[in-house]
N, C-alpha and C positions, 0 to 999 in steps of 0.2 A: 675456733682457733685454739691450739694446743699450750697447756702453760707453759712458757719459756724461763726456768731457773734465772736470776742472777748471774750465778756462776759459770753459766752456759757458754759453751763456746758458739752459738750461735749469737748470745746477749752481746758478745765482747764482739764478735763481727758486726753486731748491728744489721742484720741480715733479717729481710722483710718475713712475716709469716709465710708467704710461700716459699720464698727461697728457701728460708731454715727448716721447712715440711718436705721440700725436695734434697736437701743437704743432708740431712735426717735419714730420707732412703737411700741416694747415694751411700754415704758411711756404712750405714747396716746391711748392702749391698755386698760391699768391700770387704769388711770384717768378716760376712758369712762363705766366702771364698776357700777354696777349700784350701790353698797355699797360705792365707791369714789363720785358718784354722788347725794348720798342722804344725805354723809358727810358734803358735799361741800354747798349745798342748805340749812340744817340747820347749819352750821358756820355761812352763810348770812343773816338770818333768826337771828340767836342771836346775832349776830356784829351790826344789825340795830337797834335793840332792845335796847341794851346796849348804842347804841350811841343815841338814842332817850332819854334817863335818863341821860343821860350828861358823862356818863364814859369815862376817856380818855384810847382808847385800843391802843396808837401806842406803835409799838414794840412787841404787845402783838396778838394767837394764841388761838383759841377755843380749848382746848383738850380734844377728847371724852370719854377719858381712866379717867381721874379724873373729865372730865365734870365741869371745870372752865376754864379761858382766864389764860396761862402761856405766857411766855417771849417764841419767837421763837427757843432761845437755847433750853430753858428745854421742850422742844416738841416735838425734834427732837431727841434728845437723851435720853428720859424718866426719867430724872430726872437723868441721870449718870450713868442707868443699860443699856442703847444701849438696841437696838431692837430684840436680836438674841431671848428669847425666849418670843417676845411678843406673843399675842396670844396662849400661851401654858397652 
């Protein structure tokens, strides 16, 4: 069985060893996509950019949906409509 952090978001799901071993690949599935990966590569790409002109982004999320830096709240929950029919 794999150590589970504390701080895990598996620990905070309370999500059995296997589930969080199958969650685990899930995620890392998802993340290695290459649409997550060319996400990922321009965030970094405009976060350096942005901090090269002096902007302070702490706290703050590249959003590709409105294609500005939002607060990590309002990125995750698209402004308070949740995600269920993003992409539709």
């Amino acid at each position: 069985m794999a150590y589970i952090q504390e701080n895990s978001p598996f620990r905070r799901q309370r999500l059995s060893a296997k589930a969080a071993k199958d969650k685990a690949e899930r995620d890392l599935a998802f993340a290695k996509t290459d649409e997550r990966k060319k996400k990922k590569a321009d965030n970094q790409r405009r976060r350096r950019a942005a901090l090269k002109k002096g902007k302070n982004l702490k706290g703050l999320d590249y959003d590709h949906a409105s294609k500005r830096f939002e607060s990590i709240k309002e990125n995750r929950g698209n402004g308070g409509k949740g995600t269920r029919s993003e992409g539709k």
